[in-house]
NUDOKOL-627433 format. One record per residue (C-alpha): chain; x, y, z. Coordinates in nm, 3 decimals. Example, Ala and Ser with C-alpha at 12.3 -4.5 7.8 and 13.67 -1.06 7.14 Angstrom:
2
[base 'A' [1.230 -0.450 0.780]]
[base 'A' [1.367 -0.106 0.714]]
END
This chain:
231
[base 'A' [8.175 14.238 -8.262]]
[base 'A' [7.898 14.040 -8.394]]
[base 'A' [7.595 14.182 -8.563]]
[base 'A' [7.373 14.062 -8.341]]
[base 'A' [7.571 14.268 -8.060]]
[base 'A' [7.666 14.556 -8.241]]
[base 'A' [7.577 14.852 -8.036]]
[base 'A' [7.555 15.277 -8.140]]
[base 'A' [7.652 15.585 -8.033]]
[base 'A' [7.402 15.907 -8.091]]
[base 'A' [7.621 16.021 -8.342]]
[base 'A' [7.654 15.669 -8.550]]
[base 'A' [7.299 15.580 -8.479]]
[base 'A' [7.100 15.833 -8.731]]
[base 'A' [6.909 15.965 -8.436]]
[base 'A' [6.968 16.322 -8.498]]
[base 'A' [6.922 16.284 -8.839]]
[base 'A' [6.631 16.588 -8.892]]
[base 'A' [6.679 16.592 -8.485]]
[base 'A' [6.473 16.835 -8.311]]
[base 'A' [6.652 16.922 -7.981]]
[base 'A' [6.408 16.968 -7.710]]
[base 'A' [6.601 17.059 -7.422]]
[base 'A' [6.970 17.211 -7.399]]
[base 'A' [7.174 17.446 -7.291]]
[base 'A' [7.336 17.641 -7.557]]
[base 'A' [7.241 18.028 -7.540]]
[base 'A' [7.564 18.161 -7.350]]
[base 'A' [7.672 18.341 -6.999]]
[base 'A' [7.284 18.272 -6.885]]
[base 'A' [7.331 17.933 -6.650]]
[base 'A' [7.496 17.675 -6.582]]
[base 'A' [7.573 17.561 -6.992]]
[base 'A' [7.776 17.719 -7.235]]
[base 'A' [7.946 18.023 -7.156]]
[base 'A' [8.075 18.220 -7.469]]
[base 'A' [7.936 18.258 -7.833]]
[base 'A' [8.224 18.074 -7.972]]
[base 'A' [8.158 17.783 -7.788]]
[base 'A' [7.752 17.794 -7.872]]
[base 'A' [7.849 17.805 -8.296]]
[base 'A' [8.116 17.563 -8.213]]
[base 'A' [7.838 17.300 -8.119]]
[base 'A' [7.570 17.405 -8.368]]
[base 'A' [7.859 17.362 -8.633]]
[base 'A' [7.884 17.001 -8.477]]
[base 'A' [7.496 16.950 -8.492]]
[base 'A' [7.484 17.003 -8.851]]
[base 'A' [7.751 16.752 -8.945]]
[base 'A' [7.486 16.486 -8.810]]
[base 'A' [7.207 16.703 -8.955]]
[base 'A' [6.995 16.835 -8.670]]
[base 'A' [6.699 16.997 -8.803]]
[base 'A' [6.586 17.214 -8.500]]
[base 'A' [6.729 17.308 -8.167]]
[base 'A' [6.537 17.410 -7.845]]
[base 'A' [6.760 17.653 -7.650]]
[base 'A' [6.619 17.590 -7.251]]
[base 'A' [6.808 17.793 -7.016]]
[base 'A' [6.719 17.720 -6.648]]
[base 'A' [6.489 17.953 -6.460]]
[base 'A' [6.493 17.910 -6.074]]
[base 'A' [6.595 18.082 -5.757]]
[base 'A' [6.986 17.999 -5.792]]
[base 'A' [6.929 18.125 -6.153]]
[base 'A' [6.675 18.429 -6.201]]
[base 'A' [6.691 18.470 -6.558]]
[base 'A' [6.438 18.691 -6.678]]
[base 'A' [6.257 18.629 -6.982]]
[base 'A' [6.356 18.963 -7.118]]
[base 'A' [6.743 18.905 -7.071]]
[base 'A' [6.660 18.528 -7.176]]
[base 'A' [6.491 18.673 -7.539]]
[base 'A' [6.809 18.917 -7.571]]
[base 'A' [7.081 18.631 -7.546]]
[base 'A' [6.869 18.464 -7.817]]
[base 'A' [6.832 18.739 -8.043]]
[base 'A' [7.221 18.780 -8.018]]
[base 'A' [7.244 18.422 -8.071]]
[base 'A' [7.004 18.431 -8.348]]
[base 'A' [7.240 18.692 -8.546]]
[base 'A' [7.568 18.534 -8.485]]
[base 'A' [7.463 18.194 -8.638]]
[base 'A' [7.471 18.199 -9.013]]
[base 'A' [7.391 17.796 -9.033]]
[base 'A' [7.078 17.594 -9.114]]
[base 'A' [6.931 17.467 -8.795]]
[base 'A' [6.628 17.654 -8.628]]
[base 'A' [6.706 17.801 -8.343]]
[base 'A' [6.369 17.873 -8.088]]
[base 'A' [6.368 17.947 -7.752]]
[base 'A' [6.207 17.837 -7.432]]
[base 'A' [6.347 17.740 -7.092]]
[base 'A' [6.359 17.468 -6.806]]
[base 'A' [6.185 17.579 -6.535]]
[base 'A' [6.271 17.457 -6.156]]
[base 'A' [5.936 17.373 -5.959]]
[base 'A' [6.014 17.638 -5.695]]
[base 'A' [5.873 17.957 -5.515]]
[base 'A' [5.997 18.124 -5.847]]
[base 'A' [5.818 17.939 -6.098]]
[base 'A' [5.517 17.986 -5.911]]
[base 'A' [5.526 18.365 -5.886]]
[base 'A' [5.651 18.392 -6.269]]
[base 'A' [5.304 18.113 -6.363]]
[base 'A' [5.081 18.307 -6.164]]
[base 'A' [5.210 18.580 -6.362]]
[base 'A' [5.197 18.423 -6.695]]
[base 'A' [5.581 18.538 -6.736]]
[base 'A' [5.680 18.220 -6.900]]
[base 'A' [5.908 18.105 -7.214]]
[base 'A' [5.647 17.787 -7.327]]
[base 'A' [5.811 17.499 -7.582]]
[base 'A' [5.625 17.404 -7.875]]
[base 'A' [5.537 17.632 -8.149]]
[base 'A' [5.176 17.652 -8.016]]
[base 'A' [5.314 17.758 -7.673]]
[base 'A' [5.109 17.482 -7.521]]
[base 'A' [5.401 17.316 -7.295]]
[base 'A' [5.608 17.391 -7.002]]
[base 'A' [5.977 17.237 -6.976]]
[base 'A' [6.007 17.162 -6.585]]
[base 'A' [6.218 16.992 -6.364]]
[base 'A' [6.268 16.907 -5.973]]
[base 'A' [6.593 16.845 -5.754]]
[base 'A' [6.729 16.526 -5.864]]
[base 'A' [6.682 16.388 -5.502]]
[base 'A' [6.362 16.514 -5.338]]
[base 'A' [6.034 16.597 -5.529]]
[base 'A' [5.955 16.964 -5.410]]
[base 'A' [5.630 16.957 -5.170]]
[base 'A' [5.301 16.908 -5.342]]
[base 'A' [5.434 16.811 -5.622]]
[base 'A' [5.103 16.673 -5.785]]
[base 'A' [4.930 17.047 -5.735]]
[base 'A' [5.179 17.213 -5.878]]
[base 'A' [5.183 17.019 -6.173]]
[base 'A' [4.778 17.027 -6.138]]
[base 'A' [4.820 17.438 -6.124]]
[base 'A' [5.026 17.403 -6.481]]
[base 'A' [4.736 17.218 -6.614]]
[base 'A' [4.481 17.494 -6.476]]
[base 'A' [4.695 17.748 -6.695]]
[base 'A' [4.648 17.596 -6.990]]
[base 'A' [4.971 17.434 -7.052]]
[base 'A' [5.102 17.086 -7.056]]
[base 'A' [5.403 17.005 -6.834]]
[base 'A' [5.722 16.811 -6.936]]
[base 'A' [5.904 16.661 -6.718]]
[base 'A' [6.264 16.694 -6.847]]
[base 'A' [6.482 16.370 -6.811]]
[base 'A' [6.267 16.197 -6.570]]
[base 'A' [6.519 15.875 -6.595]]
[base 'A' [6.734 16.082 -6.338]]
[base 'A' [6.555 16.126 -6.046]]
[base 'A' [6.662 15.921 -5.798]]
[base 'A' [6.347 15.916 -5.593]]
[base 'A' [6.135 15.813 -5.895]]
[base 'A' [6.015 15.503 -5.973]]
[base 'A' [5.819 15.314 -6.228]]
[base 'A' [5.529 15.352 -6.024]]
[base 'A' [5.607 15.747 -5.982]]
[base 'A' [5.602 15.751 -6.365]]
[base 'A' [5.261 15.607 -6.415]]
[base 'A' [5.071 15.785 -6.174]]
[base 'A' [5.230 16.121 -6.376]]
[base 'A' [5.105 15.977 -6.696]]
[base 'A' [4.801 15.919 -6.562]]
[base 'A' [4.812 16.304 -6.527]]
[base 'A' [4.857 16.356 -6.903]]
[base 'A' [5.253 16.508 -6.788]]
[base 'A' [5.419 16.491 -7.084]]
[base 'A' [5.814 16.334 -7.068]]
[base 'A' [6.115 16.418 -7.245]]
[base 'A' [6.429 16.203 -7.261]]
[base 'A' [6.774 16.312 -7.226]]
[base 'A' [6.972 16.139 -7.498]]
[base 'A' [7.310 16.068 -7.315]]
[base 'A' [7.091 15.816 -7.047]]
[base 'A' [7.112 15.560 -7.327]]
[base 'A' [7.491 15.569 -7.314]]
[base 'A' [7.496 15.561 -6.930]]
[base 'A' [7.620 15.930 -6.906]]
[base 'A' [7.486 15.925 -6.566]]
[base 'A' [7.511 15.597 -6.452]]
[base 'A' [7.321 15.302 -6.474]]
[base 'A' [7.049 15.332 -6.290]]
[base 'A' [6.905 15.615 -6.493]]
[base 'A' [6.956 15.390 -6.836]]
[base 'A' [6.749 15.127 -6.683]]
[base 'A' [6.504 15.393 -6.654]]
[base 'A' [6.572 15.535 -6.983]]
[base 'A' [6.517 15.227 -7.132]]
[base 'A' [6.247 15.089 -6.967]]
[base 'A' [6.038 15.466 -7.031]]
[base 'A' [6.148 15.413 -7.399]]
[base 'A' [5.981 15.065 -7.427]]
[base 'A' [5.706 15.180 -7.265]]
[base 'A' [5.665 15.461 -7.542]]
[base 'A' [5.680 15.718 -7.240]]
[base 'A' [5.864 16.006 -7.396]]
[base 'A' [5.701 16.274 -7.615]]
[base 'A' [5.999 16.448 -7.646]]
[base 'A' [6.406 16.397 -7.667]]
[base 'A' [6.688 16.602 -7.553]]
[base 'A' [7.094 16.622 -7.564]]
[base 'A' [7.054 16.870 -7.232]]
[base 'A' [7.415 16.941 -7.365]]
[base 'A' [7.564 17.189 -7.158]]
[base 'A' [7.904 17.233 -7.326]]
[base 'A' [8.093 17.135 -7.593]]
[base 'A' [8.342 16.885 -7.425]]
[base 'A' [8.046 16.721 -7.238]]
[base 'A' [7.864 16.682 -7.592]]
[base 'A' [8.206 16.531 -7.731]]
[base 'A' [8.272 16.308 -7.483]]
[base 'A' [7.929 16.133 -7.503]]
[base 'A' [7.837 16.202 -7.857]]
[base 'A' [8.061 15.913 -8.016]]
[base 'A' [8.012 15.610 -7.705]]
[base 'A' [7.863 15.293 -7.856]]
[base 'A' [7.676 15.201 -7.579]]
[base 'A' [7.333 15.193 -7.760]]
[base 'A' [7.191 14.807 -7.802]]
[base 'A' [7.068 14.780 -8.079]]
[base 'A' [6.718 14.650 -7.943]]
[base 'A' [6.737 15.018 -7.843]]
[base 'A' [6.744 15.143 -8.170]]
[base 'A' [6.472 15.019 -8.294]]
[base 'A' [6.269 15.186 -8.066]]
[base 'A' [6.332 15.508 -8.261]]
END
């Protein structure tokens, strides 16, 4: 392949050289991610082959999934103690814009990201935007935090003029690293991409949820390298 052409995969590319990890599923038996300890320090052990510097854990929170944020700081202690390796582990979650997040906000019963505690990892259905969408994140604001919108290249029902009126907001964006490599099809690396240029994202992600989903898209080279050098 010529130069010119040459294209990356996230492990080839240096991105996760002193990566921080933003958003993914690692602590074990709490959602939909990885299930066992073995398979959590299997991962991490992969991580710091490519050198990741800091990793996120964000274990959903929403009505299918009631983790509480005492069971949620329990996993991660156990977690904590089990891993014997470099990266820094920290924990927060990705919260689902539902009836539950709004009882556990009003309640201040949240697990923030950042070290200052300032941001809120949310996300919607991937098809419909849940009602009032633009209050609720307005209510997030009100609280004192800033909300994230995690991988907003995959919903469906957003569109570049959906993304601009959230900026206009001051929501925050985070990108989910396997949308460059058209993990979930190509309609959501357009998005990616176009976000990218843009200089949308505050904030990148693996949202790996397991090791063979981390394997299989770790090592595709289907990163332009135009992409690249938007990193």
């Amino acid at each position: 392949m010529w130069p010119f052409n040459r294209k990356y995969s996230i492990t080839s590319s240096g991105i996760l050289e002193r990566f921080t990890d933003w958003h993914c599923h690692l602590l074990p038996g709490v959602d939909d991610g990885v299930q066992t300890m073995e398979e959590a320090l299997q991962i991490l052990a992969s991580y710091e082959q490519f050198r990741v510097k800091e990793v996120w854990l964000t274990p959903h929170i929403m009505e299918d999934i009631p983790n509480s944020t005492a069971m949620l700081r329990t996993r991660y202690a156990e977690l904590k103690s089990a891993y014997k390796g470099p990266i820094i582990l920290r924990l927060a979650s990705e919260n689902m814009l539902d009836n539950l997040f709004e009882e556990r906000l009003a309640q201040g019963d949240l697990l923030p990201l950042g070290k200052e505690g300032k941001h809120l990892l949310v996300e919607t259905s991937y098809f419909n935007p849940p009602y009032g969408l633009q209050n609720i994140l307005l209510r997030i604001k009100s609280k004192g935090y800033v909300p994230v919108l995690a991988h907003p290249e995959r919903y469906v029902y957003m569109e570049l003029k959906d993304y601009e009126q959230l900026k206009r907001l001051n929501v925050a964006f985070q990108l989910n690293l396997p949308s460059l490599v058209g993990a979930y099809g190509a309609d959501a690396k357009r998005k990616a991409k176009w976000l990218l240029e843009n200089m949308y994202y505050q904030f990148k992600g693996t949202d790996t949820h397991s090791l063979s989903s981390w394997e299989a898209i770790a090592h595709k080279k289907q990163i332009p390298k135009d992409v690249m050098r938007m990193f």
